[in-house]
MIDODREN-399132 format. One record per residue (C-alpha): y, z, x. Coordinates in steps of 0.25 Angstrom, whole numbers, plus 5000, padded with zeros to 4 digits. Layout:
<pts>
<<Y,Z,X>>
...
</pts>
This chain:
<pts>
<<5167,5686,4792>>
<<5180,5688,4785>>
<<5188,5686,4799>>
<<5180,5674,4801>>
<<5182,5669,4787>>
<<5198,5673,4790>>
<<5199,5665,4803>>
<<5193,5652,4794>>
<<5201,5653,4783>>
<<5213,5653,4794>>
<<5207,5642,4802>>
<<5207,5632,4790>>
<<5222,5637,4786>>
<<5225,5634,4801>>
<<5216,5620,4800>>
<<5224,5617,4787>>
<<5239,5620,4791>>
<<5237,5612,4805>>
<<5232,5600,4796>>
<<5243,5603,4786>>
<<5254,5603,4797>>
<<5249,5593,4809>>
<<5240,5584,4802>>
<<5249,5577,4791>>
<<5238,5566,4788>>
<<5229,5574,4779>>
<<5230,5575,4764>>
<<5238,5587,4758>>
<<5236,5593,4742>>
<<5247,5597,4735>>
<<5247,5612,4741>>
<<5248,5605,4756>>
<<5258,5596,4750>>
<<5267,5609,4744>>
<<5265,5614,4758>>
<<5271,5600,4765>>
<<5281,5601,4757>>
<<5286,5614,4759>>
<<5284,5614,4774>>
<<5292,5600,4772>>
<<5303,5609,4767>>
<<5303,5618,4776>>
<<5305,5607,4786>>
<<5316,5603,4779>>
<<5323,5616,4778>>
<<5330,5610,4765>>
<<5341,5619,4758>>
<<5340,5613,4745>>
<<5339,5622,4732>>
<<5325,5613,4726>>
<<5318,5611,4739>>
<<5320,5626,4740>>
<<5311,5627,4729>>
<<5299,5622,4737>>
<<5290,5633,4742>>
<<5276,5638,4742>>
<<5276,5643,4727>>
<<5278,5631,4719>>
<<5270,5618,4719>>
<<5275,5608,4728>>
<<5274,5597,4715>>
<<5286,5606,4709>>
<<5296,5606,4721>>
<<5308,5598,4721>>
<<5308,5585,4724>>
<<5293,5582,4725>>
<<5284,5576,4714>>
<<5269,5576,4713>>
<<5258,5569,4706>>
<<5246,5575,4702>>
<<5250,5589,4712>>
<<5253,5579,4723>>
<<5266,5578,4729>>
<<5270,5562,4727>>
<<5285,5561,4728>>
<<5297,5570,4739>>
<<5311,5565,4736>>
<<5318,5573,4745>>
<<5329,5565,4749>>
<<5343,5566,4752>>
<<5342,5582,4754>>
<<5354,5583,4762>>
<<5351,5589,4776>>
<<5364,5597,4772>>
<<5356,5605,4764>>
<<5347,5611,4776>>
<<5354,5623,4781>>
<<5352,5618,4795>>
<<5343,5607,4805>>
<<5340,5594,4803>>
<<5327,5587,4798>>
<<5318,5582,4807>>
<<5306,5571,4804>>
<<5297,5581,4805>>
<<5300,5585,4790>>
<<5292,5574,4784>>
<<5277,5579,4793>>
<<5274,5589,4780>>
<<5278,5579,4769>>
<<5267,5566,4777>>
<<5254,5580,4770>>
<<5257,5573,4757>>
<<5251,5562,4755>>
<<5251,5559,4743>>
<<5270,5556,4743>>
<<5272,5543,4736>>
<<5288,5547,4737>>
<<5295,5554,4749>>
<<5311,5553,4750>>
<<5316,5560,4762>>
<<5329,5553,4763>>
<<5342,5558,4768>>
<<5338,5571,4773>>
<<5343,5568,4787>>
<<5328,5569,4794>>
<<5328,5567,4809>>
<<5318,5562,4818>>
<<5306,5551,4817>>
<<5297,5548,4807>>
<<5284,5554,4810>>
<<5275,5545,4815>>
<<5262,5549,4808>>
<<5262,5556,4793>>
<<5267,5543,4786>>
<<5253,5537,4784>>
<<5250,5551,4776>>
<<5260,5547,4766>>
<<5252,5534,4761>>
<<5256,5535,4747>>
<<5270,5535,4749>>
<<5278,5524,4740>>
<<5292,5528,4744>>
<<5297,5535,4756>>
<<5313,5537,4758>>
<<5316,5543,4771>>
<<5331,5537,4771>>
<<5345,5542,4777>>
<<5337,5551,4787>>
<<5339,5551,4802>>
<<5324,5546,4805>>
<<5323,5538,4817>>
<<5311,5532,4825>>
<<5303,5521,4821>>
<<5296,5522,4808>>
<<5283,5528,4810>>
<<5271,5516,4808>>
<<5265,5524,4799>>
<<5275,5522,4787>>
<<5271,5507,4787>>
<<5257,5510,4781>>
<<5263,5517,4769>>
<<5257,5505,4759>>
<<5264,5510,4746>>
<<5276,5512,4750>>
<<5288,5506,4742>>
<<5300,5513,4745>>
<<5302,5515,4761>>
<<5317,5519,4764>>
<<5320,5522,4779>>
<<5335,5519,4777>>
<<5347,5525,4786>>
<<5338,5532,4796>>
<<5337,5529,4812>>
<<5324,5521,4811>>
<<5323,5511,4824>>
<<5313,5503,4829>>
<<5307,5489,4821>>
<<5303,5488,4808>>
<<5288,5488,4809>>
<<5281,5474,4803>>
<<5271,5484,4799>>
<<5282,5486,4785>>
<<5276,5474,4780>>
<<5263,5481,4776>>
<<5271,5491,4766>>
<<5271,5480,4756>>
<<5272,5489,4743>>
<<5288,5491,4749>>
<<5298,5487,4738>>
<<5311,5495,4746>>
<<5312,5498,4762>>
<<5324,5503,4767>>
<<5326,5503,4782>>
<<5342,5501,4784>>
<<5352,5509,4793>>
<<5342,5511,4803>>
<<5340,5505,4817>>
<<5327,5495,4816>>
<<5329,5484,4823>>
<<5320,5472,4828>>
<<5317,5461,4817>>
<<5314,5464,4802>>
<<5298,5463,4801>>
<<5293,5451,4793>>
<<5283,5459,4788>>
<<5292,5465,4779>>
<<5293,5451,4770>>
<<5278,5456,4767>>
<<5285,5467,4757>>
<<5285,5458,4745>>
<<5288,5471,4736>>
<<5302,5473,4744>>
<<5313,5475,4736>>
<<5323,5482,4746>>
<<5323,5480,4758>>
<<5335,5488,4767>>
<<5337,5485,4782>>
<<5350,5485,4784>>
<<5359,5492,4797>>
<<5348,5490,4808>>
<<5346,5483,4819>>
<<5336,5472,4814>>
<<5337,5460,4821>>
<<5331,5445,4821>>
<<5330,5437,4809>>
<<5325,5440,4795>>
<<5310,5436,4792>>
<<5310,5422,4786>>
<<5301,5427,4774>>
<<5310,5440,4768>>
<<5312,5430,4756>>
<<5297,5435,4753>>
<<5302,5449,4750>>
<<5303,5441,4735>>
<<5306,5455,4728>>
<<5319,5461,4738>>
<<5330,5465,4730>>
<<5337,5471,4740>>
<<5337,5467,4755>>
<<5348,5471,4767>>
<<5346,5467,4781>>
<<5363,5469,4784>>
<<5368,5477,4796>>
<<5357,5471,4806>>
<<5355,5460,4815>>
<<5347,5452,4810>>
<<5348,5435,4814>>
<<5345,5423,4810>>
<<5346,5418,4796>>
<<5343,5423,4782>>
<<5330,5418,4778>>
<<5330,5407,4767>>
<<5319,5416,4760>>
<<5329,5426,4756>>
<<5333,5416,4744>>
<<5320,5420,4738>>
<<5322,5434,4736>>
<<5324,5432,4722>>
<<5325,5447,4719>>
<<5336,5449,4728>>
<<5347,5459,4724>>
<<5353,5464,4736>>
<<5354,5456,4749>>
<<5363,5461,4762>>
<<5363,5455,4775>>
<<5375,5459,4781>>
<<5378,5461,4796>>
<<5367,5453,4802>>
<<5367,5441,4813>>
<<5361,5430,4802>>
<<5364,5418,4801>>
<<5362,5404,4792>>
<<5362,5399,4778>>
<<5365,5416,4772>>
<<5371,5423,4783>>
<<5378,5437,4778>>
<<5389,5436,4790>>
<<5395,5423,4786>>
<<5391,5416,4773>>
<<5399,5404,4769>>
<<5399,5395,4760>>
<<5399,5397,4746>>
<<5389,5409,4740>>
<<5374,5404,4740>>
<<5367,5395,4728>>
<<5353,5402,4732>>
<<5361,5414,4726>>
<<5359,5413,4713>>
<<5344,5410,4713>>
<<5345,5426,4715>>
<<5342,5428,4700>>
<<5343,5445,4702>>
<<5354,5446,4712>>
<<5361,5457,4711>>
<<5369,5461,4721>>
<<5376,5449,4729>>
<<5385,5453,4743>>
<<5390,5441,4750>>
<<5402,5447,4755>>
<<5409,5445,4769>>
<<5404,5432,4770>>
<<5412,5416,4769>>
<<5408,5413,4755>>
<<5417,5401,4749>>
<<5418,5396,4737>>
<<5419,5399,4721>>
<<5411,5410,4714>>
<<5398,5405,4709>>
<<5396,5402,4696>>
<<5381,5406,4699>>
<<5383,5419,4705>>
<<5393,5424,4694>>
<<5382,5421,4683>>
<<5371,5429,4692>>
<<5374,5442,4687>>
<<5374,5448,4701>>
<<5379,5461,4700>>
<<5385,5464,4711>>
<<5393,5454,4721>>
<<5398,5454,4733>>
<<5406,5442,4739>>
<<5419,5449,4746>>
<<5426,5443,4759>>
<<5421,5428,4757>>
<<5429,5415,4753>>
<<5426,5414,4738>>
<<5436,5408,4731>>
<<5440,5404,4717>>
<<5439,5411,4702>>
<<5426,5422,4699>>
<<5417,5414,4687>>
<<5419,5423,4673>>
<<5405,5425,4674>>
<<5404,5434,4685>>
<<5409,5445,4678>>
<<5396,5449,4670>>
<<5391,5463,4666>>
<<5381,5463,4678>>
<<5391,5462,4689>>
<<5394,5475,4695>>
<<5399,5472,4708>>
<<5411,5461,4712>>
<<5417,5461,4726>>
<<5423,5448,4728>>
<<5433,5453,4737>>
<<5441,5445,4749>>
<<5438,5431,4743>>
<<5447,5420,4737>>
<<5444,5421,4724>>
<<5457,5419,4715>>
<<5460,5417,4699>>
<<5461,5428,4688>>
<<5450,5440,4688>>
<<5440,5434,4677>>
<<5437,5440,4664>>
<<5428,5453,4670>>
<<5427,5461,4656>>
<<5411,5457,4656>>
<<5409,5463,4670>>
<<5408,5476,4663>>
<<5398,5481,4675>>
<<5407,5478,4684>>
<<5411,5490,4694>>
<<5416,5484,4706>>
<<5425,5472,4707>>
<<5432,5469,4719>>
<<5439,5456,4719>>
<<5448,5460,4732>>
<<5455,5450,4741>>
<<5456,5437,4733>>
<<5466,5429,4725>>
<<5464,5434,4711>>
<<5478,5434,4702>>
<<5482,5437,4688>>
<<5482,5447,4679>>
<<5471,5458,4680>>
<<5462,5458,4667>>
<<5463,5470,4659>>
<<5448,5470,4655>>
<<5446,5473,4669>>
<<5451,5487,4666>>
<<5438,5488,4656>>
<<5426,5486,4667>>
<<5421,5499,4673>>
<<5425,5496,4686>>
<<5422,5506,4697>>
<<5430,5497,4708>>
<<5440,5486,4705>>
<<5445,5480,4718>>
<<5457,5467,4715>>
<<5466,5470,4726>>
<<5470,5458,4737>>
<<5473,5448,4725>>
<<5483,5443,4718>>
<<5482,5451,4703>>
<<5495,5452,4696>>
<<5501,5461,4684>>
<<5510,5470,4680>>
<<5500,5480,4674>>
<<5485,5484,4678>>
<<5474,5486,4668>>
<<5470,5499,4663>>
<<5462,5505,4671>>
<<5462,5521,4665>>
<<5450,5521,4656>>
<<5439,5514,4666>>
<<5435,5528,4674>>
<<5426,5520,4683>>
<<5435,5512,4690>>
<<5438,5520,4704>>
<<5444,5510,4713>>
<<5456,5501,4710>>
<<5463,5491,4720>>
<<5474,5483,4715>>
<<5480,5482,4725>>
<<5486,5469,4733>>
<<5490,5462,4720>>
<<5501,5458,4713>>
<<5502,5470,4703>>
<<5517,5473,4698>>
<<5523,5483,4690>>
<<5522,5498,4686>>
<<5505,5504,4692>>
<<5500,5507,4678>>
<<5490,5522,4677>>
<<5481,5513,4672>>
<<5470,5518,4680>>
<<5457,5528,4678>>
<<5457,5543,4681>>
<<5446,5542,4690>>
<<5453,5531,4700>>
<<5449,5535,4714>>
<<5456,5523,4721>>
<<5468,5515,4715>>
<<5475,5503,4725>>
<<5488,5494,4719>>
<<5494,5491,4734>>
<<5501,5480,4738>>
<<5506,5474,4721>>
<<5519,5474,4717>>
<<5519,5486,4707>>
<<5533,5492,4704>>
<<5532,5507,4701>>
<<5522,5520,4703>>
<<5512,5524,4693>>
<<5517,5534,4683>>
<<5507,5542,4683>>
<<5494,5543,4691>>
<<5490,5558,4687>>
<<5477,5554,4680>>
<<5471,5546,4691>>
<<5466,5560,4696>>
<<5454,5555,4705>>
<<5464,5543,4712>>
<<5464,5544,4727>>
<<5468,5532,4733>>
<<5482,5526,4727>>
<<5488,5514,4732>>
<<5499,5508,4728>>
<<5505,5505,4741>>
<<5513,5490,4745>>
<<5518,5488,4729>>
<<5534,5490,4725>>
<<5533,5502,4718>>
<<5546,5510,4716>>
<<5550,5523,4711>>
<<5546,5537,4716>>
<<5533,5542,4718>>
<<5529,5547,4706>>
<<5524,5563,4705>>
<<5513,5559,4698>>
<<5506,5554,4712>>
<<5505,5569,4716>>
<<5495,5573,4704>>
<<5484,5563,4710>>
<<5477,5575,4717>>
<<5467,5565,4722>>
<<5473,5554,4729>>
<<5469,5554,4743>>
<<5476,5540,4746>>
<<5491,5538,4743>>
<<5497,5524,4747>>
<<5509,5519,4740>>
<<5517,5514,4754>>
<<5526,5501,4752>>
<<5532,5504,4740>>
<<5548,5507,4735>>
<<5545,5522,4731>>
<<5555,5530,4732>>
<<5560,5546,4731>>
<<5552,5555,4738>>
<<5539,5560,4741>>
<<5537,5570,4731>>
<<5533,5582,4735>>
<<5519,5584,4726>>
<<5513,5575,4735>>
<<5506,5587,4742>>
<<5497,5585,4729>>
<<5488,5576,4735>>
<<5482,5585,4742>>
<<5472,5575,4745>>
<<5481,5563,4750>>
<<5476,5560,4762>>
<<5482,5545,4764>>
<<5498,5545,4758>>
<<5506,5532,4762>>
<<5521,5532,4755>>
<<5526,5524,4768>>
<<5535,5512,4765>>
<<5543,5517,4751>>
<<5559,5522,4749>>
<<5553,5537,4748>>
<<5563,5547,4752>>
<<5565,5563,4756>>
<<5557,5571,4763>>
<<5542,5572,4767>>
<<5535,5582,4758>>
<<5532,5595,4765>>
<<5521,5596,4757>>
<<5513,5583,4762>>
<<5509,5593,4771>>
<<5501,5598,4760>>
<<5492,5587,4759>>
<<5476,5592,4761>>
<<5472,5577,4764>>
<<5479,5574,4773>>
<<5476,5590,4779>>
<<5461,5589,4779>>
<<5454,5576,4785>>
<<5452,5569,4773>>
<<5437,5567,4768>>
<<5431,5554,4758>>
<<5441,5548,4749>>
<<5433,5538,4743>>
<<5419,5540,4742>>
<<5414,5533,4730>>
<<5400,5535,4733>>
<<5390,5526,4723>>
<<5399,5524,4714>>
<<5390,5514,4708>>
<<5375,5509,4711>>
<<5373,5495,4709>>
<<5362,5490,4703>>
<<5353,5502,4702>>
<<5340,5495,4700>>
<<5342,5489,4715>>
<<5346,5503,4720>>
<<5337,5510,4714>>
<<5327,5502,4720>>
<<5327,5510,4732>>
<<5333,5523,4735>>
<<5337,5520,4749>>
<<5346,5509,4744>>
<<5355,5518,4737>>
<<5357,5526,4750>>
<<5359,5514,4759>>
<<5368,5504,4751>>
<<5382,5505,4746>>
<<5381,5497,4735>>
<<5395,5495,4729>>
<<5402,5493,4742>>
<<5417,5490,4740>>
<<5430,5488,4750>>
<<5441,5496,4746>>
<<5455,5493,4749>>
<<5457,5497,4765>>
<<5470,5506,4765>>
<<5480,5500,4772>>
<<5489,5509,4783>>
<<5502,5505,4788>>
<<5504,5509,4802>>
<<5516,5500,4810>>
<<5513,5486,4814>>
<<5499,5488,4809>>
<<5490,5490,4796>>
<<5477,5498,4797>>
<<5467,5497,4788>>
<<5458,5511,4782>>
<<5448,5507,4775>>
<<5441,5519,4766>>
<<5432,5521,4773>>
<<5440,5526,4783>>
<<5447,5535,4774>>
<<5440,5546,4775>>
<<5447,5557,4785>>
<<5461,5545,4784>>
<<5474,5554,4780>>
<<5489,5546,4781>>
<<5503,5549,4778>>
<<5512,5537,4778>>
<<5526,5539,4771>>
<<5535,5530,4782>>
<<5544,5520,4779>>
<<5553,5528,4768>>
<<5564,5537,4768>>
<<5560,5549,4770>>
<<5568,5560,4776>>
<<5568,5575,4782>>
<<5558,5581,4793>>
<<5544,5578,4793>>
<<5537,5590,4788>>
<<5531,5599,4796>>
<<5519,5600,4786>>
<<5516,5586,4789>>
<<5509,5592,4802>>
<<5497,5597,4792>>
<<5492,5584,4788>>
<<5482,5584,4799>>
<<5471,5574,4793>>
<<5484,5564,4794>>
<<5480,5552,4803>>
<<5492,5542,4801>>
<<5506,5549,4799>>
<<5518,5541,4796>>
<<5533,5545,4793>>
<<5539,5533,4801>>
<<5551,5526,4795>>
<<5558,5537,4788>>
<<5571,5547,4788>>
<<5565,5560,4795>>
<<5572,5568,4804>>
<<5568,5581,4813>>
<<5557,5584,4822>>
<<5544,5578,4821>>
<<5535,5591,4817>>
<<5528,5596,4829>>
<<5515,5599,4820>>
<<5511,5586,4817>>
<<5505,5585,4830>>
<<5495,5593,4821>>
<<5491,5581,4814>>
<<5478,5579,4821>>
<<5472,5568,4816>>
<<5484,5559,4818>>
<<5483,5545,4822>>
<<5496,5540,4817>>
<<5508,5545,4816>>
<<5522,5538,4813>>
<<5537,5546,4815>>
<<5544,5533,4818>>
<<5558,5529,4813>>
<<5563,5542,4808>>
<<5573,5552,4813>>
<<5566,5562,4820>>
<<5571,5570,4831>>
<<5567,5579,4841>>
<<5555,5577,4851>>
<<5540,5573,4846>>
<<5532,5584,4846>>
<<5520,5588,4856>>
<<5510,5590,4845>>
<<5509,5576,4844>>
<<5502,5576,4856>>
<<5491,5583,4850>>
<<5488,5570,4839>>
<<5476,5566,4845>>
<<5474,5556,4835>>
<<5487,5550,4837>>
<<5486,5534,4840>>
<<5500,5531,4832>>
<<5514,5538,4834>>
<<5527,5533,4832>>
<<5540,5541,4832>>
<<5551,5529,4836>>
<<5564,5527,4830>>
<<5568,5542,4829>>
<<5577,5553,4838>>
<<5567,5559,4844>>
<<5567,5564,4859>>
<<5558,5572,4870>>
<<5547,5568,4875>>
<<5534,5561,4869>>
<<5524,5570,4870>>
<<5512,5568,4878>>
<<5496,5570,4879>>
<<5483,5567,4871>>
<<5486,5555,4860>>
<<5503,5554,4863>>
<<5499,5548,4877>>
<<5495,5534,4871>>
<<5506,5534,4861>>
<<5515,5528,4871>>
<<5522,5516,4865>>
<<5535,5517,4867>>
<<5538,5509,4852>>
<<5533,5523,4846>>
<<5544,5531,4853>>
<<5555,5520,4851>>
<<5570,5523,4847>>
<<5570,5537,4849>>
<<5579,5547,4858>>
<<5575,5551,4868>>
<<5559,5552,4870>>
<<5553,5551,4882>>
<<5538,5552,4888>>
<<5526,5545,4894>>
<<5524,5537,4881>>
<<5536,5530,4881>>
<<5538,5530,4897>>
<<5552,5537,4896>>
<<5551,5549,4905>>
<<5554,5564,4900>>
<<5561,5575,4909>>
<<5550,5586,4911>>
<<5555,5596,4904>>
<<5556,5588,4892>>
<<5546,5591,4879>>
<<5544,5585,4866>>
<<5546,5597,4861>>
<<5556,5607,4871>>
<<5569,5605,4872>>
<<5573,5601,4888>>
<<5573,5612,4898>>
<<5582,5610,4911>>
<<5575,5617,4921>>
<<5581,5612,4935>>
<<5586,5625,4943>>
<<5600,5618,4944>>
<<5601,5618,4929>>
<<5596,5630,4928>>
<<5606,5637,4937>>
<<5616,5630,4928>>
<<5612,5635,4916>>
<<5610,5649,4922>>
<<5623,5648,4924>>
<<5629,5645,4911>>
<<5620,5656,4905>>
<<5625,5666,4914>>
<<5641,5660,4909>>
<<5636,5661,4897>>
<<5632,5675,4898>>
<<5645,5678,4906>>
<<5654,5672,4893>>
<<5647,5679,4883>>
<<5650,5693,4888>>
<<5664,5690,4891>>
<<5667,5684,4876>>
<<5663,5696,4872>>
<<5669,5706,4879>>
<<5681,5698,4876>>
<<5678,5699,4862>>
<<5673,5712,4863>>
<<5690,5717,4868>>
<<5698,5706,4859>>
<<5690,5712,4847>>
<<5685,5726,4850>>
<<5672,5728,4839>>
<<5669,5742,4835>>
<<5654,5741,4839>>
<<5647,5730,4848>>
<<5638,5728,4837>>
<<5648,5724,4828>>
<<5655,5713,4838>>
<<5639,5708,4841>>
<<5638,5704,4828>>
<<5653,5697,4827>>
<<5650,5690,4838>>
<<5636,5685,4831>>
<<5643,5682,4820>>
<<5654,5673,4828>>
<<5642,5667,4835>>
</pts>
């Protein structure tokens, strides 16, 4: 009786863990829900100190990151528990099987944990409470799963930056409690399903970088209570629907990098900016940038309040109204238009964070009130400013990002500027001498003050800026030499003094320089410095991830290479390393340290007085794509480690004394115009089609080797030995020494 009794009680615990495991449809009690949580994490194989804490002897409602209502697990925010914390493996979709036991979720964020695989296709209908559901920045792919379209409450559905494909089912019109879906940078394609005008409570709608196609249903002016909709980076035809002008509630509008066309078209508006506008009583954010807007700036829009406006790289032209510059407005970017005039009184905009008035005719004086707005960006280059001092910048600790630069500015450069400056641009003025001192600015790395008349030597004071990564003051009349602390920077990685008077020798030390040693990482990476309009982005989580909200063009950094100008924007900058100091008066050998700088990518010494062999180790400049020897007076042969520059793409070594032969293989191949050789010599090679003797070497001296000359020289060599011993056995009988050891040494003496 007792085995039989044993062999029940195992048959129901076999009964219930089948159920448990295969069967996820049934119900589950709060121990069964501790149980799917746990078997979740042991799925997950997450490292992380609190979901360590999850195990058998503690309730489930008490482990991190879960809350319950009435012993029932409601709510798993698990997101973003990086996969780097796993010691090992990749996630696969099979981790969500445990988690479709508990019915009674209302919340579930799995987002950005790196999950692989598709979605399952049942499970979903088990979670039929569920009110929000994130599975973003995950690497789903598939379609979705039918299933998900009958969860009837749910507000919240985020499937952002996965590899989703397929159509968008019409069947997401029945989820009509939706007030955000977020279904951007996937690869959906077909037409956007008119269904989905049905979600009257959509207030964010995100469909942006997919491969969506035919037009936009007529009726998406119904979603009356969308805030914020993106269909940008699609291809979508057709034109806007007129309806659009009834969203009344809209905030954020982005149609960017479609195929529309008509009366609002985001690849080619013109005219002057739309009247219907400013029946948009709670717009907030306005972006009509990149378009062919003409026109002054209306009266109507700068008495809107709009927070934030976006109307660069257009055709506006005229003054800005006074009243534009409000305590709402947060945002300004009103870069490469035609505006002109004096900058207005701004002292009201005092939530003003990023002004960008870049590329347009402005002149006059720059306000000193400006220096009193807790500015976080303050762009003003490309016009046509003018003074003889700046406003004082030192007490506002928030404004990171200065650009002056292409002005008319004069005079002495002022310290007028905050401690916590990371970017500071003043090239291309007319100022007249160096700043004195610059030692507190301990968090700058990016000084230019490049194409202005500035004279003088380089001041000491430069070396103390630990920070600096970008160091550009080419085009100038400085003078003295490169002073030797320079080696301070040991995070320089871009340093351009070409262009100046500067004299003596190259620093040995530059060799010392870490960044431009070690492949240079991130030089600006400002992250979210500041969320706009929180309400908005707080909305919905996913929006946060997805959007770059305060999205500004800073001043590309110009190169100077030859005939031609090449552009490196900052995005690019990461990994860049450069060493420009041609065109001055430099004199003495190029150090051989120089050869340790192999993160270098563009090298120039051209134009200056050095003499001497060009070092053989800066072949071991590795990452070389550039590099300029011209117009010196070097001598010798180049050197066959060059040859081992696969990078190289640019060399020039004409107007010197060099001689021997190019060296050839890999990259020194292509380099075969003869202009980059000229006015040397003796060189010869394939490159310049001037043939070498075989024996000749870039790096040996010649060897004769035919037998005739060889015979020849054998025979002076056996003269030579002849005449030897005769001179001193002549020398030894006209001056008789007591020991030979003694005349050995005379006679090394004489020689």
């Amino acid at each position: 009786m007792a085995k039989l009794l044993s062999l029940l009680i195992m048959f129901i615990l076999f009964i219930f863990f089948f159920f448990f495991f295969f069967t996820p449809t049934l119900s589950c009690p709060p121990e069964c829900q501790k149980q799917a949580l746990l078997q979740f994490a042991s799925l997950a194989n997450f490292t992380d100190d609190e979901l360590k804490s999850w195990n058998s002897s503690s309730d489930g409602c008490l482990f991190p990151f879960v809350e319950c209502s009435s012993s029932n697990v409601v709510e798993i925010h698990l997101g973003d528990v990086s996969p780097w914390r796993r010691p090992w493996g990749v996630l696969t979709s099979t981790v969500l099987t445990p988690l479709f036991h508990i019915r009674t979720l209302t919340y579930l964020d799995l987002s950005y944990n790196g999950i692989r695989g598709e979605l399952p296709r049942d499970g979903f209908a088990n979670l039929s409470k569920l009110v929000e559901l994130d599975l973003s920045g995950n690497n789903f792919n598939g379609s979705l799963p039918s299933l998900l379209f009958q969860l009837r409450f749910l507000q919240v559905l985020d499937m952002e930056d996965n590899s989703f494909h397929g159509n968008i089912p019409p069947e997401i019109g029945n989820m009509t409690k939706l007030s955000g879906l977020g279904f951007g940078n996937n690869n959906f394609f077909g037409e956007i399903p008119t269904s989905i005008v049905s979600l009257k409570e959509l207030r964010a709608l995100g469909l942006s970088s997919n491969s969506l196609s035919l037009e936009i249903p007529i009726d998406f002016g119904n979603l009356s209570n969308i805030r914020l909709l993106d269909l940008s980076y699609n291809s979508l035809t057709g034109t806007i629907p007129s309806s659009i002008q009834n969203l009344t509630e809209l905030y954020y509008l982005d149609f960017r990098n479609n195929l529309l066309s008509g009366e609002f078209p985001s690849c080619g508006l013109e005219g002057k900016i739309p009247d219907w506008i400013s029946t948009q009583k709670t717009l907030g954010y306005l972006d009509l940038s990149e378009n062919q807007l003409e026109g002054m700036f209306p009266q109507w829009l700068a008495e809107m309040n709009v927070s934030s406006i976006n109307l660069s790289d257009n055709r506006l032209t005229g003054s800005l109204p006074p009243q534009l510059f409000g305590s709402n407005l947060h945002l300004l970017s009103l870069s490469r238009n035609n505006f002109y005039g004096k900058l207005p009184d701004i002292s009201n905009a005092t939530g003003l964070v990023a002004l960008m008035l870049d590329g347009n005719n402005f002149s006059g004086k720059l306000p000193k009130f400006i220096s009193n707005i807790d500015l976080f960006l303050l762009d003003l280059s490309n016009n046509k400013f003018s003074s003889n001092t700046l406003p004082d910048f030192s007490s506002n600790e928030d404004l990171r990002i200065i650009d002056l630069s292409s002005n008319e500015f004069s005079g002495e450069i002022s310290t007028n500027f905050s401690q916590k400056t990371l970017f500071l641009s003043l090239g291309k003025n007319k100022f007249s001498s160096f700043p004195r001192n610059l030692t507190h600015m301990s968090n700058l790395k990016y000084l230019g003050i490049h194409d202005n008349k500035i004279t003088g030597e380089l001041s000491n004071s430069i070396c103390q800026i630990s920070t600096l990564h970008i160091l550009i003051l080419r085009n100038n009349s400085l003078q003295g030499s490169i002073p030797d602390c320079i080696f301070n920077l040991t995070s320089l990685q871009i340093l351009d003094l070409s262009t100046n008077h500067l004299v003596g020798k190259i620093p040995t030390n530059l060799g010392n320089l870490t960044g431009m040693i070690e492949t240079p990482g991130e030089i600006f990476s400002f992250g979210h410095f500041y969320n706009l309009e929180n309400e908005v982005l707080d909305l919905l989580g996913f929006w946060n991830k997805a959007k770059r909200v305060l999205s500004f063009n800073t001043h590309d950094l110009i190169v100077n290479w030859k005939m031609s100008i090449q552009g490196l924007s900052f995005d690019n900058l990461k990994g860049y390393s450069l060493l420009d100091l041609s065109m001055n008066q430099l004199s003495g050998e190029i150090p051989a340290s120089l050869g340790c700088l192999k993160a270098l990518k563009i090298f120039n010494i051209s134009h200056n007085n050095l003499f001497g062999r060009i070092p053989a180790n800066l072949g071991d400049l590795e990452n070389l794509e550039s590099l300029d020897l011209s117009h010196n007076n070097l001598s010798g042969s180049i050197p066959q480690s060059i040859a081992k520059l696969l990078q190289l793409t640019i060399f020039y070594v004409s107007n010197n004394k060099l001689k021997g032969k190019i060296p050839e293989g890999s990259q020194m191949d292509t380099m075969n115009d003869p202009n980059s050789y000229a006015n040397n010599s003796g060189l010869c090679g394939m490159q310049i089609q001037v043939p070498c003797s075989e024996h000749l070497s870039p790096t040996k001296p010649p060897e004769l080797k035919s037998k005739e000359t060889w015979f020849s020289w054998e025979g002076v060599e056996i003269g030579y030995a002849v005449g030897f011993f005769v001179a001193v056995g002549i020398s030894y009988l006209s001056n008789p020494c007591k020991t030979f050891n003694y005349c050995s040494q005379q006679r090394r003496q004489r020689v």
